[in-house]
Biotite code that builds the C-alpha atoms (Angstrom):
import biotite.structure as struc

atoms = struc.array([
    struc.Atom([8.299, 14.418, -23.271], chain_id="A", res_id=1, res_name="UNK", atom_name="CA", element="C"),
    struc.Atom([9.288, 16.398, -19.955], chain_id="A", res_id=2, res_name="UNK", atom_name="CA", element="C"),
    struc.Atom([6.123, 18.612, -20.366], chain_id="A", res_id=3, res_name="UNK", atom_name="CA", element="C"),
    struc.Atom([3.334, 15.924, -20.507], chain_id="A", res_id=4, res_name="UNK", atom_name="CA", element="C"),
    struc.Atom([5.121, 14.322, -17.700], chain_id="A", res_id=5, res_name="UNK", atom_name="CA", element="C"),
    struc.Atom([4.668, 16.828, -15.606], chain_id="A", res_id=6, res_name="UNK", atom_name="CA", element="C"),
    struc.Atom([1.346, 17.363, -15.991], chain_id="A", res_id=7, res_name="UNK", atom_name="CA", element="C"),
    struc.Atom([0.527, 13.960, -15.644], chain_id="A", res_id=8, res_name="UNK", atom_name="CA", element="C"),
    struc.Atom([2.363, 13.741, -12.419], chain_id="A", res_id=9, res_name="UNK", atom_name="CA", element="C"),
    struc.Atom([0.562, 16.956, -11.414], chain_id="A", res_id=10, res_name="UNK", atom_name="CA", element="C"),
    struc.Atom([-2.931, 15.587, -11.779], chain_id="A", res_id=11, res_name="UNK", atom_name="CA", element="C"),
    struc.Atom([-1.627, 13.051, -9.989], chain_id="A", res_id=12, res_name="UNK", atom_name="CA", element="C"),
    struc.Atom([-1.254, 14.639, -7.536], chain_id="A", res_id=13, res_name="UNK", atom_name="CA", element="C"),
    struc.Atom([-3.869, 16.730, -7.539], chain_id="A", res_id=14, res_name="UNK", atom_name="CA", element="C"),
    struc.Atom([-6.408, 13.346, -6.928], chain_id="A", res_id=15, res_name="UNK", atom_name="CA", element="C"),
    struc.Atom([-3.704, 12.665, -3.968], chain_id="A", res_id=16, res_name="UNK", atom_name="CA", element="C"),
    struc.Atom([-4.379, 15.778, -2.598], chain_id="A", res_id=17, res_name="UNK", atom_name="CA", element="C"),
    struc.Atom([-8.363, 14.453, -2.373], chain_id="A", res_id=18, res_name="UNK", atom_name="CA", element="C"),
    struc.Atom([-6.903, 11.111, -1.129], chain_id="A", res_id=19, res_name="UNK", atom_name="CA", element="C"),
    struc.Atom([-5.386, 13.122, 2.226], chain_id="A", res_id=20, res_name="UNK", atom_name="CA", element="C"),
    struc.Atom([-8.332, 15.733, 2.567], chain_id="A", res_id=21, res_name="UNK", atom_name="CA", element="C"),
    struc.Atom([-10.697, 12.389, 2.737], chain_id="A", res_id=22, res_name="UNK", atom_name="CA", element="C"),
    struc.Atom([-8.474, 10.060, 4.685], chain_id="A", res_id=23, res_name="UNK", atom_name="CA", element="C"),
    struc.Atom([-10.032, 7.241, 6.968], chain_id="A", res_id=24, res_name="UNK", atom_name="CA", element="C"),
    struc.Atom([-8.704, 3.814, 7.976], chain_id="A", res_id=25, res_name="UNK", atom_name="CA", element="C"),
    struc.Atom([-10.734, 0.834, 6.143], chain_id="A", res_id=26, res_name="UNK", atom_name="CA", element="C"),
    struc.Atom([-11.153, -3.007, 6.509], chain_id="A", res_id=27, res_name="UNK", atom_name="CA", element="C"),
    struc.Atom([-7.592, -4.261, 6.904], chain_id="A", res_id=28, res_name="UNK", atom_name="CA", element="C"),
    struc.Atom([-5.971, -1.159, 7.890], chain_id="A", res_id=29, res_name="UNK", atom_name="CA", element="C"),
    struc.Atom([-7.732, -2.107, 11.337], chain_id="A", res_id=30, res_name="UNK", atom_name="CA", element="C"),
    struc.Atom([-6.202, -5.490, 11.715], chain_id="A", res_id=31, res_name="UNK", atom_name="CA", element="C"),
    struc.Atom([-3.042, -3.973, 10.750], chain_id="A", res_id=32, res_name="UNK", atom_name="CA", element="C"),
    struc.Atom([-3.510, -1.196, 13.519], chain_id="A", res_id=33, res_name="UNK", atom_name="CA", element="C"),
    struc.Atom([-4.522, -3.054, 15.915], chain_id="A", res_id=34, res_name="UNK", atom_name="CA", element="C"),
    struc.Atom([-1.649, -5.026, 15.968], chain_id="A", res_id=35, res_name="UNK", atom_name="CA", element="C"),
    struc.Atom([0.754, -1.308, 16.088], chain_id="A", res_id=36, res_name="UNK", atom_name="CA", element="C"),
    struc.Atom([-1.159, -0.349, 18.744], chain_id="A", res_id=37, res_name="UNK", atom_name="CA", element="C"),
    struc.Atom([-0.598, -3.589, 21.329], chain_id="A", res_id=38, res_name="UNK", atom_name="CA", element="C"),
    struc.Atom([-4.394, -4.217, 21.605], chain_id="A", res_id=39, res_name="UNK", atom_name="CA", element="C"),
    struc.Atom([-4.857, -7.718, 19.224], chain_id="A", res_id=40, res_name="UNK", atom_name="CA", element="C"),
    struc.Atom([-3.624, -10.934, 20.634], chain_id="A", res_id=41, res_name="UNK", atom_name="CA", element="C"),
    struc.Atom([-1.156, -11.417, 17.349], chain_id="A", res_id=42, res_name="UNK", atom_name="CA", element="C"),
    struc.Atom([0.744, -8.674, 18.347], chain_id="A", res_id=43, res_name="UNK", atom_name="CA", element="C"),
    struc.Atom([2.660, -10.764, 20.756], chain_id="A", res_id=44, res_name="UNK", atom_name="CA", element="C"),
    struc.Atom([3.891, -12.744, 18.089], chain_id="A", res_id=45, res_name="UNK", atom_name="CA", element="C"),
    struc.Atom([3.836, -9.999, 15.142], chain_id="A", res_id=46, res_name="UNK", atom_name="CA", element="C"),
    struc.Atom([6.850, -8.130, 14.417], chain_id="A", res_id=47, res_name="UNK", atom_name="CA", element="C"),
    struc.Atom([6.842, -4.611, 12.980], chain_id="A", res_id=48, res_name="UNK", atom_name="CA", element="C"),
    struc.Atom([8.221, -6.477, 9.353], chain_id="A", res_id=49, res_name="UNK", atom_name="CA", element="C"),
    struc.Atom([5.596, -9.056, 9.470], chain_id="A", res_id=50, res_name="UNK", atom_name="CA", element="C"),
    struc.Atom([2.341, -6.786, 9.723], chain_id="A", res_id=51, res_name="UNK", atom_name="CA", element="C"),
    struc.Atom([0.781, -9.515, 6.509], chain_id="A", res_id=52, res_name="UNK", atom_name="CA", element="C"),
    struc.Atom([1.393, -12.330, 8.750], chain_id="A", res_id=53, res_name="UNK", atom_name="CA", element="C"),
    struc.Atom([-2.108, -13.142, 9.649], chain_id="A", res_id=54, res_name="UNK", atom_name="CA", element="C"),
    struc.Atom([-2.223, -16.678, 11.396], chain_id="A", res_id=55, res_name="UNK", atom_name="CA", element="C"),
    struc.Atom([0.954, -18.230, 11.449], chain_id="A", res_id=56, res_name="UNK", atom_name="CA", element="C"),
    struc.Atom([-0.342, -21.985, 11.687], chain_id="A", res_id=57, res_name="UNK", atom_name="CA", element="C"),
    struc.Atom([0.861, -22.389, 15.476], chain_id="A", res_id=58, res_name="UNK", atom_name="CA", element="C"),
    struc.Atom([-2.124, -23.804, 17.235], chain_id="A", res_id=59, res_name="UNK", atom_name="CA", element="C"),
    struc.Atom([-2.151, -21.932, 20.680], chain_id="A", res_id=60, res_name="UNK", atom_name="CA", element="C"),
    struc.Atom([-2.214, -18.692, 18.220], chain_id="A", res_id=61, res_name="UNK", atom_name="CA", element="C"),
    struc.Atom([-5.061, -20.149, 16.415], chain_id="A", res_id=62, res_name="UNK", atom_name="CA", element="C"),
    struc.Atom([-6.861, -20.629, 19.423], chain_id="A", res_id=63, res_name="UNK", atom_name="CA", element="C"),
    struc.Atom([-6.130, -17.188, 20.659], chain_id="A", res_id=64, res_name="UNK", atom_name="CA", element="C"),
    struc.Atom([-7.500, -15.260, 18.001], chain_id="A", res_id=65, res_name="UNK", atom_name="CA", element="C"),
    struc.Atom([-10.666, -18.022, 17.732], chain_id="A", res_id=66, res_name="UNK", atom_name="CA", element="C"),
    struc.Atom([-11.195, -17.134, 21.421], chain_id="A", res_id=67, res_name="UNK", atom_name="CA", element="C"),
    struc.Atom([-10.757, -13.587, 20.591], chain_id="A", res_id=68, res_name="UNK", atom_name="CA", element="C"),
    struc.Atom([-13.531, -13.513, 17.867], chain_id="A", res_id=69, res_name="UNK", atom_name="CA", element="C"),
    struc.Atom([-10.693, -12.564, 14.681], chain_id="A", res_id=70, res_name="UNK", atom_name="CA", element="C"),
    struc.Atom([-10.973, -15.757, 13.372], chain_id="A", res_id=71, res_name="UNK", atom_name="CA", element="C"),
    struc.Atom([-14.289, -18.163, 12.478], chain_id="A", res_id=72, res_name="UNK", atom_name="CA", element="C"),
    struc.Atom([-14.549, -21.254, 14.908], chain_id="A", res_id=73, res_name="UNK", atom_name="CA", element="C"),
    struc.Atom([-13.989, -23.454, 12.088], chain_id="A", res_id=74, res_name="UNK", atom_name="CA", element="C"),
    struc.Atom([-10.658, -21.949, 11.222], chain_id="A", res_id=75, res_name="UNK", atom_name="CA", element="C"),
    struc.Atom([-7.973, -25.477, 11.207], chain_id="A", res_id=76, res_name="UNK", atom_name="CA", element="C"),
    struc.Atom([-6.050, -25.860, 14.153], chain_id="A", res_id=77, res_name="UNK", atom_name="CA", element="C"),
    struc.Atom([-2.808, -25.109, 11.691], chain_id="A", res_id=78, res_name="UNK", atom_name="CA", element="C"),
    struc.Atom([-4.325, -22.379, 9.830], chain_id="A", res_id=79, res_name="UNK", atom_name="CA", element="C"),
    struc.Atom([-1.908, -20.296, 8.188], chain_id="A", res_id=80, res_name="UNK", atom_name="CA", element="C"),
    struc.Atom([-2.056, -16.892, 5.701], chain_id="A", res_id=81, res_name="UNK", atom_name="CA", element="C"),
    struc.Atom([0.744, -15.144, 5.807], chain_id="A", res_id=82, res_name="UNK", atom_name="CA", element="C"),
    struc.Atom([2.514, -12.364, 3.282], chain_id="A", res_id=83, res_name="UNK", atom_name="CA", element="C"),
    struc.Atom([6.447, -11.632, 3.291], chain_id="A", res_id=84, res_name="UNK", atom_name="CA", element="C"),
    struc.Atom([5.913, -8.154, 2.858], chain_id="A", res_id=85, res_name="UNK", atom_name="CA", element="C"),
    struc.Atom([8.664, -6.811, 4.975], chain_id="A", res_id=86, res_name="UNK", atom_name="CA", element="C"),
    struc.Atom([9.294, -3.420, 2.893], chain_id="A", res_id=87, res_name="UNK", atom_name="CA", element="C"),
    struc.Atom([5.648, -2.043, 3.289], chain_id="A", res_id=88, res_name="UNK", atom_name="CA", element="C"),
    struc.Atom([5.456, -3.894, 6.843], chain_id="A", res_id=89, res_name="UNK", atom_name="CA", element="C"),
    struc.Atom([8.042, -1.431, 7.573], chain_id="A", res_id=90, res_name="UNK", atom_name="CA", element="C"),
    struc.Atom([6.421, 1.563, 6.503], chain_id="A", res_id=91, res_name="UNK", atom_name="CA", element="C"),
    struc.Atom([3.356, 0.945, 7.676], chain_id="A", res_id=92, res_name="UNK", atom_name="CA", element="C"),
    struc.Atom([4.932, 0.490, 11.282], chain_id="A", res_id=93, res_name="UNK", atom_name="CA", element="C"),
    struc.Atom([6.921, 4.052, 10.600], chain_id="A", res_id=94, res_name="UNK", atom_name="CA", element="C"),
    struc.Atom([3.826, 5.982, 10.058], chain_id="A", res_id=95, res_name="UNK", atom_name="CA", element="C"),
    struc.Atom([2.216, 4.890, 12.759], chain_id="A", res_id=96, res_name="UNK", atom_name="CA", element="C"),
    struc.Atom([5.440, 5.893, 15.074], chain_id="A", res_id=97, res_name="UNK", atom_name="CA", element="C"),
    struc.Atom([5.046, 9.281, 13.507], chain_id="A", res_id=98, res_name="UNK", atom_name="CA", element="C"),
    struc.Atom([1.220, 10.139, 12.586], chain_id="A", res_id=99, res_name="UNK", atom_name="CA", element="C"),
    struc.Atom([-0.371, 7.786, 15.446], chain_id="A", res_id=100, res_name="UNK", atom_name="CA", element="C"),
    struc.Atom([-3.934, 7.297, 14.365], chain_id="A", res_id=101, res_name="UNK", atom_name="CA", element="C"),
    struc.Atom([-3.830, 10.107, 11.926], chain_id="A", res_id=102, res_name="UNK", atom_name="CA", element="C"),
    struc.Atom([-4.695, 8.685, 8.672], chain_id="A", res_id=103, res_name="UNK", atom_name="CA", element="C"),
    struc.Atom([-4.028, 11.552, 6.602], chain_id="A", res_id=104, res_name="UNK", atom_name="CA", element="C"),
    struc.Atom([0.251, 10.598, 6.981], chain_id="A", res_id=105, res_name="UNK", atom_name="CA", element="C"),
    struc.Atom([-0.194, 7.529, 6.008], chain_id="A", res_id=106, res_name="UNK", atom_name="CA", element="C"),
    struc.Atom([-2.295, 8.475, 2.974], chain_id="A", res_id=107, res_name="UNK", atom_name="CA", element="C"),
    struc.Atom([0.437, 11.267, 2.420], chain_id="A", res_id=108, res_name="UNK", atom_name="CA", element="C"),
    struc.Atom([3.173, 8.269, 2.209], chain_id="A", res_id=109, res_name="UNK", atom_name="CA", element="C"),
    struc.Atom([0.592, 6.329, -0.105], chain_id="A", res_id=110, res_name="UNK", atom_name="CA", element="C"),
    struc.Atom([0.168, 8.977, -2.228], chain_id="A", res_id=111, res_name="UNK", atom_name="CA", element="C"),
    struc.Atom([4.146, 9.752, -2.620], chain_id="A", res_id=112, res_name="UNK", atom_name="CA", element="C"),
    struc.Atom([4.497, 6.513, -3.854], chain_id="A", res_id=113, res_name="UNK", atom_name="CA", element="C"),
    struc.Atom([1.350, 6.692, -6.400], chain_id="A", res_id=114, res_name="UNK", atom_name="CA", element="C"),
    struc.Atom([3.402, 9.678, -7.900], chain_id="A", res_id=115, res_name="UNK", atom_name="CA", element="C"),
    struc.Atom([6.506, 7.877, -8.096], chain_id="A", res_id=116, res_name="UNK", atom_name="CA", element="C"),
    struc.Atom([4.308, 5.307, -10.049], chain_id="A", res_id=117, res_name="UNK", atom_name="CA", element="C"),
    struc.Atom([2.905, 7.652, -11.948], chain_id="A", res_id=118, res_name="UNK", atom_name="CA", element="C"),
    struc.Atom([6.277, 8.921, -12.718], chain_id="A", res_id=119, res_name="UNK", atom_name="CA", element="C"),
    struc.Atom([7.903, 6.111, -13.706], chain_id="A", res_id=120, res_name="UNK", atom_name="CA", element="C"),
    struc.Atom([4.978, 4.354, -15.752], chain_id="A", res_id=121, res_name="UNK", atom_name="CA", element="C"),
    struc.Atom([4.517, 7.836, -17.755], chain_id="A", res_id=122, res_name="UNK", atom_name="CA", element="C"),
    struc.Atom([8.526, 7.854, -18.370], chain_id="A", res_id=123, res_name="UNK", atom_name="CA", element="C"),
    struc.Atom([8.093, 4.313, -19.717], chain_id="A", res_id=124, res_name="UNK", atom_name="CA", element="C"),
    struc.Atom([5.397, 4.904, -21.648], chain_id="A", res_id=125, res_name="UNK", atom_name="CA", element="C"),
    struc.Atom([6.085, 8.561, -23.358], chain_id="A", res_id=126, res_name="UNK", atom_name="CA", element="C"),
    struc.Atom([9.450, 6.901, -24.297], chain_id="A", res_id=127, res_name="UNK", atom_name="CA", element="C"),
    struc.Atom([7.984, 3.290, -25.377], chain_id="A", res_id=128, res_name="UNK", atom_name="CA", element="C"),
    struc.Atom([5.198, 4.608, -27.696], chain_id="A", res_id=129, res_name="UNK", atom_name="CA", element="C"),
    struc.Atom([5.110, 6.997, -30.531], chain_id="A", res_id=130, res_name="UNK", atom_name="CA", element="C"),
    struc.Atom([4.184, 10.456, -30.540], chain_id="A", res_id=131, res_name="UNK", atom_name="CA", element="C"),
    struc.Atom([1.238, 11.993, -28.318], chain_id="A", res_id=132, res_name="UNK", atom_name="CA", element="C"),
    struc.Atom([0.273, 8.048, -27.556], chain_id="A", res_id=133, res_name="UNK", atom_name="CA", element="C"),
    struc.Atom([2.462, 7.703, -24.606], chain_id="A", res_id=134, res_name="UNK", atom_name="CA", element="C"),
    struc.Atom([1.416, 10.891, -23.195], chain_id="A", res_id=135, res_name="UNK", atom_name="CA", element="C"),
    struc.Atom([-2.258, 9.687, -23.992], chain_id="A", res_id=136, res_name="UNK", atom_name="CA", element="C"),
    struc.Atom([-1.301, 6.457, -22.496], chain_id="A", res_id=137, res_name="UNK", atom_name="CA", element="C"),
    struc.Atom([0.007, 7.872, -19.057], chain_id="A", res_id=138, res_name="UNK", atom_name="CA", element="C"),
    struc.Atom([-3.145, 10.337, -19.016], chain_id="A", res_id=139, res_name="UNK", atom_name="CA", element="C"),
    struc.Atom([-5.466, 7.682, -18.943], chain_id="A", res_id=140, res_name="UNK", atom_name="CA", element="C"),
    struc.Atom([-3.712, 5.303, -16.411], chain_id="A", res_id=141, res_name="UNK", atom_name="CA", element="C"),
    struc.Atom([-3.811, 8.598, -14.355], chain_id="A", res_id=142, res_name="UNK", atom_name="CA", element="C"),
    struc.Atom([-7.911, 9.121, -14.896], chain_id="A", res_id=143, res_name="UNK", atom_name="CA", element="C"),
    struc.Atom([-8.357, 5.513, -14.444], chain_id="A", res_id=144, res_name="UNK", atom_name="CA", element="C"),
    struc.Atom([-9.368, 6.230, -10.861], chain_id="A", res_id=145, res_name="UNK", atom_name="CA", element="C"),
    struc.Atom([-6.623, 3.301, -9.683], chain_id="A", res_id=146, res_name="UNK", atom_name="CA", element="C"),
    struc.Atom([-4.560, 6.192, -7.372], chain_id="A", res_id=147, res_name="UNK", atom_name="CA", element="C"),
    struc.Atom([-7.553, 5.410, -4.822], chain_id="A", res_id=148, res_name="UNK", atom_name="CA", element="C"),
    struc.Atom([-6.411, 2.242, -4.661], chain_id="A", res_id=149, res_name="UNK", atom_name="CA", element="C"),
    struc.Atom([-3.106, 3.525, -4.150], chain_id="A", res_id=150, res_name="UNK", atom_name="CA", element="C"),
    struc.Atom([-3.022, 5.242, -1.388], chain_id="A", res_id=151, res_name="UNK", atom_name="CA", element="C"),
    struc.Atom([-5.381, 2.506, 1.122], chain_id="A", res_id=152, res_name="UNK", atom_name="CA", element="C"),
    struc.Atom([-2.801, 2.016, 3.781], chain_id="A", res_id=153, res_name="UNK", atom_name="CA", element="C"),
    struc.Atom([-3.231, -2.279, 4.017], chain_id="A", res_id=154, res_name="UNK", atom_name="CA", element="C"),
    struc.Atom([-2.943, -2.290, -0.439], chain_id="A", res_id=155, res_name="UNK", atom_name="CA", element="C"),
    struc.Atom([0.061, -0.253, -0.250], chain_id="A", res_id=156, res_name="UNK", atom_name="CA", element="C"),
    struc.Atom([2.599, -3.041, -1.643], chain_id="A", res_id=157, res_name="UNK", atom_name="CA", element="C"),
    struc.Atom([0.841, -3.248, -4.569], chain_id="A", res_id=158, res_name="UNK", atom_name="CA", element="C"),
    struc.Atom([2.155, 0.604, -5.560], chain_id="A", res_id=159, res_name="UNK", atom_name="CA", element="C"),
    struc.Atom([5.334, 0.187, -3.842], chain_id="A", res_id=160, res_name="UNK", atom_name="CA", element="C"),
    struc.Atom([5.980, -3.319, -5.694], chain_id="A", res_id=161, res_name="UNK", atom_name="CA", element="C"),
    struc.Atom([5.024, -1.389, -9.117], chain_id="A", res_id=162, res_name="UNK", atom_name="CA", element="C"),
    struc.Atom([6.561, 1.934, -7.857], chain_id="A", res_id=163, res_name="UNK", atom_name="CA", element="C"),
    struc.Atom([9.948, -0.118, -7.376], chain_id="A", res_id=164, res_name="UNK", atom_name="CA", element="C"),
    struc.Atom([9.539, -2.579, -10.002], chain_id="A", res_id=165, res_name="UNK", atom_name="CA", element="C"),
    struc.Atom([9.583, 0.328, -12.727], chain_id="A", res_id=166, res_name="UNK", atom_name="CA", element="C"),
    struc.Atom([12.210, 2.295, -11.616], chain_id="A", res_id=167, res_name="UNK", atom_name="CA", element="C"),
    struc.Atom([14.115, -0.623, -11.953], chain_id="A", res_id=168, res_name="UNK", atom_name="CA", element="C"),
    struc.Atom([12.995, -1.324, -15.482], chain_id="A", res_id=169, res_name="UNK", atom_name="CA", element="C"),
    struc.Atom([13.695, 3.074, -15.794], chain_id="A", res_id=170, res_name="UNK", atom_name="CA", element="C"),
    struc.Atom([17.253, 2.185, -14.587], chain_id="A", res_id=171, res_name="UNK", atom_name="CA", element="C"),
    struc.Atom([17.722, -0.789, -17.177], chain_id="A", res_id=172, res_name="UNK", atom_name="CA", element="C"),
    struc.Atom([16.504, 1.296, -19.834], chain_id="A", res_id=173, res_name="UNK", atom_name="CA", element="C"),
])
């Protein structure tokens, strides 16, 4: 089982290693940015664990990022979308501290926790299914193009929320 594993988790990493040599910022990593770098109006009412919070439903803030062009002029006067995503709020604000406006560290930190995925879904899976099938099994979610996904800097919760949520299922096991 340790064998297949490893080359999974290899090839893995092999597609991460494309995911850093191509890094750019996209959509959402922008909003996100602008926010670490002081320049939107919500960062003087965004935290560095609240980087999802994207109109908190107080009026003068509404109006602020209306006025500012971030939000359409039909937007309520109470609109409110915001994500408790503290964990990968958190990170996001640590990369920029170290790498700045490099995107290749924070595609680095995506890509460590697409191999921990990797990791732990091919453990599950080459121990939960018979024979080659796992192995098969954690091949294919590797091929499945997915790690891409991965490793954008705003969709990072959804691989450290799977990352986490199957090492914990690893640990009950």
């Amino acid at each position: 089982m340790r064998r297949p594993l490893v080359c999974a988790v290899a090839l893995a990493a092999a597609f991460g290693v494309w995911e850093i040599v191509c890094a750019d910022f996209m959509a959402d990593d922008f909003m996100q940015l602008a926010v670490l770098e002081r320049v939107s109006p919500a960062a003087a009412w965004t935290s560095r664990f609240d980087l999802y919070n994207l109109s908190d439903g107080i009026p003068e803030h509404v109006r602020v990022m209306q006025d500012a062009g971030l939000f359409p002029w039909f937007a309520g006067p109470r609109f409110a979308l915001t994500f408790f995503r503290p964990l990968t709020s958190a990170f996001l604000w640590l990369d920029h501290s170290i790498f700045g406006l490099h995107p290749a560290g924070y595609r680095l930190d995506g890509v460590l926790w697409s191999l921990a995925l990797a990791a732990s879904v091919g453990w599950i899976l080459c121990r939960a299914l018979p024979g080659r099938i796992g192995t098969l099994a954690t091949l294919i979610f590797v091929l499945s193009g997915i790690q891409a996904v991965f490793c954008w800097s705003a969709a990072r919760h959804v691989v450290m929320a799977a990352a986490l949520g199957f090492a914990g299922l690893i640990a009950h096991v």
